[in-house]
N, C-alpha and C positions, 0 to 999 in steps of 0.2 A: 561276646565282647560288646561293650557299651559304645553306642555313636558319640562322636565328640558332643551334641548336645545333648547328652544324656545325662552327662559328668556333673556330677558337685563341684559349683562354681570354689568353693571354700579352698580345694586342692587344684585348682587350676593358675592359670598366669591371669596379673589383671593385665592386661596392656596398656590400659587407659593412662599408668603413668608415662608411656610413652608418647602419646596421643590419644585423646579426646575421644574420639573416631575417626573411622573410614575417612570423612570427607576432609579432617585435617591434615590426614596423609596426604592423600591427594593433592592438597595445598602445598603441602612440604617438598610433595617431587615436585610441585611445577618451582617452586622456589629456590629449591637446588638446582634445577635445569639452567634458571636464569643464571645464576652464580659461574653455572658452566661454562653458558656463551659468553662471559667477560674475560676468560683466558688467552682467548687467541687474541687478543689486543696487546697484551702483556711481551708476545713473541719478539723475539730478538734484544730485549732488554735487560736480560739478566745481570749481563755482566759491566753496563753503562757505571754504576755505580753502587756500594753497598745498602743506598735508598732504596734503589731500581730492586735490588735483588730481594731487600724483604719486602717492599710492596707487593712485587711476585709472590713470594712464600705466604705471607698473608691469605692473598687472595686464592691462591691454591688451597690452601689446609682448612680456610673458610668454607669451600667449595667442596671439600674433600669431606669435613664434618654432616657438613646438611647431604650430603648425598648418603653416605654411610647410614644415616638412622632412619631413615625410610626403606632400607633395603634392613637389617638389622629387624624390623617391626613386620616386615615380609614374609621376612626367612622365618620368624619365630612363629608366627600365624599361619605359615602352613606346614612348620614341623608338627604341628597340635594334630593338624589334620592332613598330610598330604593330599587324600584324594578330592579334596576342597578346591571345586577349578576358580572360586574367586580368590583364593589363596595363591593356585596356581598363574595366576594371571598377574597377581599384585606382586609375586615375588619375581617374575620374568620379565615386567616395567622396570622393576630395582634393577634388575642385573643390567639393563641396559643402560639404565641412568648411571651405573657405576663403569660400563663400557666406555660411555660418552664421556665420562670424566678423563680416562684413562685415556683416550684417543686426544680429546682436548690438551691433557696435559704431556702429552709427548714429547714436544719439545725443550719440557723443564732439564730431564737429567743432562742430555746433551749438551744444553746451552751453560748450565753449570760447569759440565768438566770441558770446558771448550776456553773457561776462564782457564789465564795458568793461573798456578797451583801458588805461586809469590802472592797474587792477585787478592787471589779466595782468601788465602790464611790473613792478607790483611784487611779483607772484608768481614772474614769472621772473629774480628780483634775489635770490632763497634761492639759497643754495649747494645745497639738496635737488634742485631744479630745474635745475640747469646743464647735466644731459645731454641733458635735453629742450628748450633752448632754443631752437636752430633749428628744432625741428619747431613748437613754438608759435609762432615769431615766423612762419612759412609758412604756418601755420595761419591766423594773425591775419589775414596778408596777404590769404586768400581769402575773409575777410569777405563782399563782396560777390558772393561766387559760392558761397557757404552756404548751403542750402534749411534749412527749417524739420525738426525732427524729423523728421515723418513724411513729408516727401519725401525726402529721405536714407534712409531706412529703404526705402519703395519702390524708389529707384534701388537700393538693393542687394541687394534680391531680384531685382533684371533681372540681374544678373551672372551666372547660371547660362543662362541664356537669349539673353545678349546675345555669348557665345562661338561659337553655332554657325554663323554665317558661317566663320570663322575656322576651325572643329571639319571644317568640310563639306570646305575646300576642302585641307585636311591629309589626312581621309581617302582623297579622291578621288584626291589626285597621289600619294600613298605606296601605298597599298592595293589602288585597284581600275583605277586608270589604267595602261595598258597598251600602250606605243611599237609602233611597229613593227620591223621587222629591218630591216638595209640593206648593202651591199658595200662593208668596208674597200676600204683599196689595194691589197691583195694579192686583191682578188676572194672573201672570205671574205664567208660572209652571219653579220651579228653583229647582236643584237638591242639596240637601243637604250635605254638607264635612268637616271635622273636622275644618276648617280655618272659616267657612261660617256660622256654627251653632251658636256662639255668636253673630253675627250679624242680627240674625232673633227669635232667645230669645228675644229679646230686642225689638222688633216691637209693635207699637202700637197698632197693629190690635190684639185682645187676640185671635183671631183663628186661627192666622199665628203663635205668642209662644204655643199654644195649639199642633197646626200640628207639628211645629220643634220639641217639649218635645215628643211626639209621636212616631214622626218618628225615632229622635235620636237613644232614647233609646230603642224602639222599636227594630230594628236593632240588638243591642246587648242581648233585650230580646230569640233575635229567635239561639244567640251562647249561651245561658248563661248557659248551663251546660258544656256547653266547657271551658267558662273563669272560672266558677267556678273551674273544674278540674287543671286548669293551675295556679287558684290564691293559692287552695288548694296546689301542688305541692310546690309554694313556700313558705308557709307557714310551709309545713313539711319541708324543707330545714332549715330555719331560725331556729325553736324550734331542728332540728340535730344537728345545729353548736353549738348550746346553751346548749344544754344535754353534751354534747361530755368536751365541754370545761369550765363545770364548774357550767354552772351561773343557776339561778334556775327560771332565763324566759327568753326568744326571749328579749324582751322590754327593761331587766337588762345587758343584753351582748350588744346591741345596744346601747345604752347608755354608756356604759362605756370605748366603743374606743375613746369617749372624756371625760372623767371623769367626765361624767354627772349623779349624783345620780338621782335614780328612784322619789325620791320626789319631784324634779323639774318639770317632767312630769306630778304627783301628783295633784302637786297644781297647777298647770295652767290649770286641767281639773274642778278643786273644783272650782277656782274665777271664769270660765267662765259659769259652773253650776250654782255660783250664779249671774250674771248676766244676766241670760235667762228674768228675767223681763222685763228686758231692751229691749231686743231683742224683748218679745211680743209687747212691746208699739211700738217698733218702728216698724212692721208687723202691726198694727192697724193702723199707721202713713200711714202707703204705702196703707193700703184698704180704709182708707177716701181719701188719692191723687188721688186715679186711680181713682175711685168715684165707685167702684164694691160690688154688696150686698155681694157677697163671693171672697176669696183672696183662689189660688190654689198657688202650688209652682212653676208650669211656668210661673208668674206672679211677680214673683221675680226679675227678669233682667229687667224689664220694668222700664223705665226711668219714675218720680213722677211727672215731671214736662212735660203738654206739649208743641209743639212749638216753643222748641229749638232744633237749629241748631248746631250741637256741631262734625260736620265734623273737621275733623282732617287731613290733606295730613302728608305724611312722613316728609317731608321738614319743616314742620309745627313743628311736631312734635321736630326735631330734635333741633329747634331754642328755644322752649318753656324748652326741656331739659337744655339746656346752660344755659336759662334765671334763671332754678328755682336753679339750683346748684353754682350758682356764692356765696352765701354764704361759700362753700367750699372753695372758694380760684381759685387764677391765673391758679395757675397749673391744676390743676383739667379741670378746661375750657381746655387748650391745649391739654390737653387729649382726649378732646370731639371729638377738633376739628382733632385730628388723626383719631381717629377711624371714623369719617365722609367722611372726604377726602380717608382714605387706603383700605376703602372694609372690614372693619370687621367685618358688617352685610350683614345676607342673609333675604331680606325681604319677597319678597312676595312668595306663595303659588303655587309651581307646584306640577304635579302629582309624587306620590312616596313619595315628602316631609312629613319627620316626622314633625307629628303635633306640635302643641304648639309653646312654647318658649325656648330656655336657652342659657346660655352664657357657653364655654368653655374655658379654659386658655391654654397656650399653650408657658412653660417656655422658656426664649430667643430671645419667638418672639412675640405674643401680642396674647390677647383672641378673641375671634370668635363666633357673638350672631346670633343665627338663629331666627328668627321672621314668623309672616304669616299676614303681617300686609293687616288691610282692611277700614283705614282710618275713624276709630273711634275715642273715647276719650278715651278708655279700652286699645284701642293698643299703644297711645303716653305715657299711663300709664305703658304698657311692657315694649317701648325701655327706658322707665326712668326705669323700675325695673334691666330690663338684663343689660344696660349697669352700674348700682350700682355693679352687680359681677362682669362684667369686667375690671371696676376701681380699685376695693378688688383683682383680680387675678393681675392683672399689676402690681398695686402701690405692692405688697406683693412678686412678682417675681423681681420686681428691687430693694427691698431692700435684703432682705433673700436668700443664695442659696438654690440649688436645694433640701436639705433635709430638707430645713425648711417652702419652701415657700406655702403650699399647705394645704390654711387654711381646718379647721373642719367643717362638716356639722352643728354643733352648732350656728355656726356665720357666717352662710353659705347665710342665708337669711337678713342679720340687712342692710350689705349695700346696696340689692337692694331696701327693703322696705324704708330705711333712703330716695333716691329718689324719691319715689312714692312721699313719706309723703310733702315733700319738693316742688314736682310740685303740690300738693294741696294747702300748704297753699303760693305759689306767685300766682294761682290763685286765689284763694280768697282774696289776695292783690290787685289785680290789675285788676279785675271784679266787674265793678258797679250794671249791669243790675241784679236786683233781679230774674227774671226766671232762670238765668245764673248760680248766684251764688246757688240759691236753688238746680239747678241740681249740682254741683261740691260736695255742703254737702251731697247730694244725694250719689255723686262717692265715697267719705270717706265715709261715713256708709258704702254702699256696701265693700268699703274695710276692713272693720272691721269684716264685716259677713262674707265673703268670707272667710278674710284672718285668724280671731281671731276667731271668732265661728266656721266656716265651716270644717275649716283645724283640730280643737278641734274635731269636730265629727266625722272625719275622721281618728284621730289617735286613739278615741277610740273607731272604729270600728274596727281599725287592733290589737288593745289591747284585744277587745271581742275576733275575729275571731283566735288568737294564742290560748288564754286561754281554749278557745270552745276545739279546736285540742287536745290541752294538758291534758284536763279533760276525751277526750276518743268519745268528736262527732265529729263525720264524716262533711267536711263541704261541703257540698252537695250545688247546687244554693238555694235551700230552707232554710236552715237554714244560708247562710248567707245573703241571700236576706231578712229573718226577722231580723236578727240582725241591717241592716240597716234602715229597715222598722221603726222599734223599737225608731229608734235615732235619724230620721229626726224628728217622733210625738215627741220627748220632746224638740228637740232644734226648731222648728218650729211649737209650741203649737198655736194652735187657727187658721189653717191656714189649707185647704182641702189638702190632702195627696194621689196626685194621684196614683192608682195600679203602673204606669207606672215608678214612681217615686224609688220602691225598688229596681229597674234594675242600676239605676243609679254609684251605687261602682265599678259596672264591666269593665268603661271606666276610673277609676282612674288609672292612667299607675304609677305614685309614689307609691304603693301599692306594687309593686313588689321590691321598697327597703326599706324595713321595719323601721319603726318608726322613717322615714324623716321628715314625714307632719307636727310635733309638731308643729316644728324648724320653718316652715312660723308664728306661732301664737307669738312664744318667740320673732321671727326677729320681727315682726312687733309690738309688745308693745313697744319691749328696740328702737324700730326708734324711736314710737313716742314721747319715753322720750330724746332721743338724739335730735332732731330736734328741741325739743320746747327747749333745753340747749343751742341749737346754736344760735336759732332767739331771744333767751333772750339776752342770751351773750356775742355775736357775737364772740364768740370764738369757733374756730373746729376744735383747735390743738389736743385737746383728741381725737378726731374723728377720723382724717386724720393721728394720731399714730396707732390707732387702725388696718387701714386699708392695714399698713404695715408691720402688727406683723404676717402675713399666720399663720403657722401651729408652729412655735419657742414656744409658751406656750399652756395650757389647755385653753377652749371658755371659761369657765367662769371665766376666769383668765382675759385675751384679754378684757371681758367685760367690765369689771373693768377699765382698762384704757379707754375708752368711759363713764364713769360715771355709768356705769350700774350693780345692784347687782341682780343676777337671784336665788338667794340663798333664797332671802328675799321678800316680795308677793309687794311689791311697781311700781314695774314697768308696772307688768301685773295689778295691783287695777286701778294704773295710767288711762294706755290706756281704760280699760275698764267705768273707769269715763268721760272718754272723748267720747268715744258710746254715754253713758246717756246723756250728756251733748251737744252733735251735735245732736240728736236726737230731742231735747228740742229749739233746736235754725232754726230746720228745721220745725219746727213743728209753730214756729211764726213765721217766714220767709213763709210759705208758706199759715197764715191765711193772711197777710199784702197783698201778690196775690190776694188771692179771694177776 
């Protein structure tokens, strides 16, 4: 594998449009520092007068901007390369500088809900005040989950401390963690990495997905009382903050920084519970395709169809993106075509590189998608998913300022999934070849189980693993290793449950910010109700509002204007009719084959 200076500058990030260089960073933190120490001046003023209170907010969200994009310019320069120690060093300044902010600004919420509530509403009825209205009226809201000054002030010096669960288990899988080698299909010995492992899942030969599931997870079998300790760690973190402040679970305080009631979470694990039929049939579906007397779970990623060719180049990629989003509109394209032309993907896989995927925003100047692309059909499927959040960060940065623009993890995932959905069905428009099209309905179900079922059993394994803690066990690798044990047998009934297979939650790195992963299941129903709204209607005004609204209302408020009610079981019944229903159509598509 290639050192980060080894890479073709062409597919890397420029940074420079964030900063210059190093030495204007460096400017930047002392600059926001300064802005810092003007906070504590500001104390006990809030509520003097509706002046007093946006001079405060002002100079907070001032302070709060210029700290942000030095830590942002950090974290992206040593995701390139974690084992990079002046990366490491410049991203460990940020976090502190973003500590200092949050200790400085302690005082804000309290002294806000300390006004009454008569007071504020007629503070937030100045025209002065209009920008900051939602964030007061949120404010207001968490009245009762407001500590006094000075326990606010404490919880925000935990914040440099309260990361290293999360710090540990980054370092360990990026850095020092270490796969083994194993025998493509052709008898090659290739060494296994977090970029390379979906690409050998996927192999036709079952003894080559057999050795990768092995070796994978194998690997983190041999740390797994280490990760267990570090997931534990944060685990007791999440249920501290939750005790402390009020809420009477980890899952109910998570939840409510977007005023998302716990029964939303509820019922999307109840409709997918009852969908699990679906799910078997379609497990039955994949062990008569493959033609195997027994179906294991590294047998899962194997593609149903064989002898296609379904090589993907980036360039490829990038063109199919354009083609399937044109439904969006003109504009939407020219956005494409920035981010293609400006560098604001990091594509391929050097050493150090933090795995995976994500898109970063980056107010003023434009978002920034790291990729580890290996010219698959999975990966033209990422730069459609990552580049859906950085269309949502853009379009929602160029309309909203800085205190509004920064949508919620609620609606965190709708516009990337809304593009998955989208380059499915214009391939499906526009592929005749029946093997072709069978694998693409292939790609959707996978995305359904992946995204709708998988992401479901993964949130309620971090539902089980809090409650575990909370009830008084210990979560040792053993009992959370059962606990996952437990949940792959009922969401993957009828299907061989390799030992190797319990190891597998210790590499979910979204685990360490607690009950995110719903949010993949809620994004990807409410797409596919949005998508088939659009190719019905040809309308995507409600969409493309949507994607402009950031953080200015509540997710399920937002949703609403995209047509979507997450309140009400319709969306999630929806998508998961549509499981049933592609299942059923892949299923005669692929007797028409044989």
């Amino acid at each position: 594998m290639k050192a980060r200076n080894e890479m073709n500058p062409e597919f890397t990030w420029d940074f420079s449009d964030i900063y210059a260089s190093v030495e204007d960073w460096e400017k930047a933190v002392k600059a926001a520092d300064s802005m810092i120490d003007m906070l504590p001046a500001l104390h006990g003023t809030l509520g003097d007068s509706a002046d007093s209170l946006k001079k405060a907010l002002d100079t907070l969200f001032a302070a709060q901007e210029a700290a942000e994009k030095p830590y942002i310019y950090a974290m992206l320069f040593k995701s390139a390369d974690n084992s990079n120690p002046a990366a490491q060093e410049m991203e460990a300044k940020a976090v502190s500088l973003l500590v200092k902010l949050s200790t400085a600004a302690s005082f804000v919420e309290p002294e806000i809900v300390a006004i009454p509530e008569e007071t504020l509403n007629s503070y937030m009825a100045e025209p002065g005040l209009a920008t900051y209205r939602h964030v007061l009226e949120d404010t207001s809201r968490a009245r009762a989950h407001t500590l006094d000054e000075k326990s606010e002030r404490m919880l925000a010096q935990l914040g440099d401390a309260a990361r290293t669960p999360d710090d540990c288990f980054t370092m360990l899988t990026t850095v020092d963690l270490e796969y083994p080698a194993i025998k493509d299909e052709n008898g090659n010995e290739v060494r296994l990495t977090n970029g390379n492992m979906s690409v050998y899942r996927e192999s036709r030969d079952r003894s080559v997905r057999e050795a990768t599931f092995e070796g994978f997870f194998g690997t983190y079998r041999k740390y797994i009382n280490t990760i267990a300790a570090m997931y534990s760690g944060s685990v007791k973190l999440d249920s501290y903050y939750a005790s402390v402040r009020g809420y009477g679970s980890a899952c109910e305080k998570a939840l409510d920084g977007g005023n998302v009631p716990v029964s939303v979470y509820d019922s999307l694990v109840e409709a997918v519970h009852g969908a699990l039929p679906a799910m078997k049939k379609y497990l039955a579906l994949r062990k008569k395709a493959l033609g195997l007397e027994k179906i294991d779970m590294f047998d899962l990623y194997a593609p149903m169809v064989d002898d296609v060719d379904f090589t993907v180049k980036f360039e490829q990629a990038k063109e199919l993106v354009k083609k399937a989003t044109e439904p969006l509109g003109k504009r939407y394209g020219e956005l494409l075509d920035e981010a293609y032309a400006n560098r604001w993907m990091d594509v391929y896989e050097n050493k150090g590189k933090t795995s995976g995927a994500f898109s970063c925003g980056v107010y003023g100047v434009h978002p920034y998608v790291l990729l580890n692309y290996t010219d698959t059909l999975d990966d033209a499927f990422t730069v459609a998913h990552e580049l859906g959040h950085a269309m949502h960060s853009y379009l929602s940065s160029e309309k909203q300022d800085y205190v509004n623009h920064d949508y919620r993890i609620m609606v965190a995932e709708v516009a990337s999934t809304v593009n998955e959905v989208l380059l499915t069905m214009y391939l499906l428009k526009t592929e005749t070849d029946k093997k072709r099209r069978a694998y693409i309905l292939n790609h959707f179900l996978e995305g359904f189980r992946t995204t709708v079922f998988r992401q479901t059993l993964f949130a309620e394994f971090e539902r089980k693993a809090h409650d575990a803690y909370q009830s008084g066990t210990p979560l040792t690798a053993q009992t959370l290793c059962g606990i996952y044990k437990d949940l792959i047998s009922e969401y993957y009934d009828g299907i061989g449950i390799n030992d190797i297979m319990q190891y597998e939650w210790a590499y979910v790195s979204h685990f360490y910010r607690a009950y995110y992963v719903y949010q993949y299941a809620t994004g990807f129903s409410s797409a596919v109700a949005i998508v088939r709204r659009i190719l019905d209607t040809g309308d995507a005004s409600g969409y493309l509002e949507f994607l402009t609204l950031g953080g200015s209302d509540y997710p399920l408020e937002e949703l609403k204007v995209a047509g979507i009610d997450l309140t009400r079981p319709d969306a999630v019944a929806s998508a998961l009719k549509t499981f049933s229903d592609t299942v059923d159509e892949l299923d005669a598509l692929l007797a028409q084959i044989d």
